[in-house]
Backbone as CSV, one residue per row, in Angstrom:
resi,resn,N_x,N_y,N_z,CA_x,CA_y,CA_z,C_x,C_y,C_z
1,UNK,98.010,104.249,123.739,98.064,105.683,123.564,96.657,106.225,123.399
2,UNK,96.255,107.309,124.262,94.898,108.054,124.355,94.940,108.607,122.914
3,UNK,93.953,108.320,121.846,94.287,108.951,120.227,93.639,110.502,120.596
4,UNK,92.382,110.230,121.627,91.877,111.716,121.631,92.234,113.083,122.201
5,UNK,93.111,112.631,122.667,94.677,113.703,123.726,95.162,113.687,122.468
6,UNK,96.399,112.807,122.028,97.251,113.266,121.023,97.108,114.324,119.943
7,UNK,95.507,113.470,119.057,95.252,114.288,117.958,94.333,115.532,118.537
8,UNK,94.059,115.892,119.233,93.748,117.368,119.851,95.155,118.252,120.086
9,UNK,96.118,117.750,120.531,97.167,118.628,121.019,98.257,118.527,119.373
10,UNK,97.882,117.619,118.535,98.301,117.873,117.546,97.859,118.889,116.474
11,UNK,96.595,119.186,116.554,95.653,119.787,115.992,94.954,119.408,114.845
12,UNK,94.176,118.802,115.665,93.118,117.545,114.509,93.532,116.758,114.161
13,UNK,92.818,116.190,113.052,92.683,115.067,111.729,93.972,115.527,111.149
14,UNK,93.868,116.412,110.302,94.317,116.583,109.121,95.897,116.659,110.102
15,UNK,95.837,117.727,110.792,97.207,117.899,111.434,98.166,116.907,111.643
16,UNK,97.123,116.038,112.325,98.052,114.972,113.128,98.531,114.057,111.771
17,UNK,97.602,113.707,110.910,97.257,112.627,109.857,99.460,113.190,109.254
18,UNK,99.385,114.253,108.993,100.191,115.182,107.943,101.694,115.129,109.135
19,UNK,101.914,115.339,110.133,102.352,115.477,111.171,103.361,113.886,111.194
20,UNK,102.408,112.434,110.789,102.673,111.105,111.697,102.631,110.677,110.306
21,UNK,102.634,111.417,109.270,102.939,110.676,108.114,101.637,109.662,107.652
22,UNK,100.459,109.573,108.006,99.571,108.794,107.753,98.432,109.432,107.287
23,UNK,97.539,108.632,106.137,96.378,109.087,106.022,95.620,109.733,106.840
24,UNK,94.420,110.820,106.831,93.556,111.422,107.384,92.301,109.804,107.802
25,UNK,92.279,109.116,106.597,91.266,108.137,107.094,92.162,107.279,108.468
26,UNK,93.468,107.140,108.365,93.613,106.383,109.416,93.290,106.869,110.893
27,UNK,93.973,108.288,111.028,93.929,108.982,111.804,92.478,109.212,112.604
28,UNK,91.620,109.106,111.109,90.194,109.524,111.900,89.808,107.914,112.623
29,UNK,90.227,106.725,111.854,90.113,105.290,112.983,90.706,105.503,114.081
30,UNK,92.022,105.783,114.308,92.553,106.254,115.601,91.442,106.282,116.467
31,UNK,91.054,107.937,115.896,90.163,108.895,116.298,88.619,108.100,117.294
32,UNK,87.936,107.227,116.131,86.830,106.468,116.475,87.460,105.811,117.301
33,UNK,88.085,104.488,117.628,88.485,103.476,118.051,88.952,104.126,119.508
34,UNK,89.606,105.448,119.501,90.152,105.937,120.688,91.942,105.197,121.440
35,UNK,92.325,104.902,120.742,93.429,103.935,120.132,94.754,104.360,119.656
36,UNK,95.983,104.225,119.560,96.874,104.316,118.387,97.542,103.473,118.425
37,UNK,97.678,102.850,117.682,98.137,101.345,117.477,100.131,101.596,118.190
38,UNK,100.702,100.901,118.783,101.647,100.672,119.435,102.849,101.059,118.539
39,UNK,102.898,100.242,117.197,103.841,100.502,116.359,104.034,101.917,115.891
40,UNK,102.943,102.764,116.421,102.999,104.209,115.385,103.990,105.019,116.727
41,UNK,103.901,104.386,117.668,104.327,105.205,118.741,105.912,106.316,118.232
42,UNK,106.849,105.957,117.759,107.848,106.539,117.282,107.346,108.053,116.239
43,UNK,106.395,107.652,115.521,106.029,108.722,114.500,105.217,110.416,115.483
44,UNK,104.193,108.840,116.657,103.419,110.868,117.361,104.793,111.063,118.401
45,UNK,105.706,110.512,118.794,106.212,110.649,119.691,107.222,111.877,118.869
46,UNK,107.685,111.761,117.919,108.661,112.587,116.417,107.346,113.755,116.882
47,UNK,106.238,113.817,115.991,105.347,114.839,116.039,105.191,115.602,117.476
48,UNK,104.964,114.625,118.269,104.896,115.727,119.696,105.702,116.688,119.911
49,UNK,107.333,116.107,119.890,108.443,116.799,119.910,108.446,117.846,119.065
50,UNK,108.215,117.337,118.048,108.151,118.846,116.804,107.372,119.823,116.856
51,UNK,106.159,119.613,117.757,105.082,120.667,118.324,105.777,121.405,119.563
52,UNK,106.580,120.539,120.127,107.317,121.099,121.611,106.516,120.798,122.703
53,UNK,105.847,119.577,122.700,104.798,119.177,123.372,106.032,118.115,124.188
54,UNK,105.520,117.638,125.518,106.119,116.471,126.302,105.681,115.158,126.243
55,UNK,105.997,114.249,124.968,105.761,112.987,124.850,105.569,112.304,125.761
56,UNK,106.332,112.401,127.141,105.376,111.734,128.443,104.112,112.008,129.062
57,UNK,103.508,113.189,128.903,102.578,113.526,128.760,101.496,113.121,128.022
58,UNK,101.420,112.420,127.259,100.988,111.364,125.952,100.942,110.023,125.999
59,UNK,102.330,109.659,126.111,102.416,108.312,126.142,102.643,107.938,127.026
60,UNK,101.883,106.592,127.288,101.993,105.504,128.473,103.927,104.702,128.473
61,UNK,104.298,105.003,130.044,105.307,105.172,130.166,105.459,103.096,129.795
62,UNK,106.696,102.882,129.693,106.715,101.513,129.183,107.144,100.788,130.614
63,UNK,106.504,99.359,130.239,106.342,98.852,131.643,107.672,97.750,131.662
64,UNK,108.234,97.607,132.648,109.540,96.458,132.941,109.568,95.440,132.878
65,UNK,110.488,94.477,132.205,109.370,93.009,132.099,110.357,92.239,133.120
C-alpha cells in the first residue's frame, strides 16, 4: 500500500493516525518508510470508505495464487 496516497487523501498524520486507530508516531513511519504494513489493510480500507473515497483506488488489488 502507497502510505503517501492514503495518508494525503486521508488528511495527514493526525487524520489518518485517528481515522486507522493507530498512533500518529506510527503513521508518521508509514509515512517515512512509504509503506503500510499488509495487516493494517482492513483498518485504511474501513477509513477510506468512511471518507467515501474508493479503496481500489488505494489498494493494490490482491493477486491469485
Amino acid at each position: 500500500m502507497d502510505a503517501l496516497s492514503i495518508i494525503a487523501a486521508l488528511g495527514g498524520l493526525s487524520e489518518t493516525a485517528r481515522k486507522a486507530g493507530a498512533p500518529v508516531s506510527t503513521v508518521q513511519y508509514w509515512q517515512d518508510k512509504g509503506r503500510i504494513p499488509a495487516w493494517r489493510e482492513a483498518q485504511i480500507r474501513e477509513a477510506l470508505v468512511a471518507d467515501g473515497l474508493d479503496p481500489a483506488a488505494y489498494l493494490a488489488p490482491k493477486e491469485a495464487a
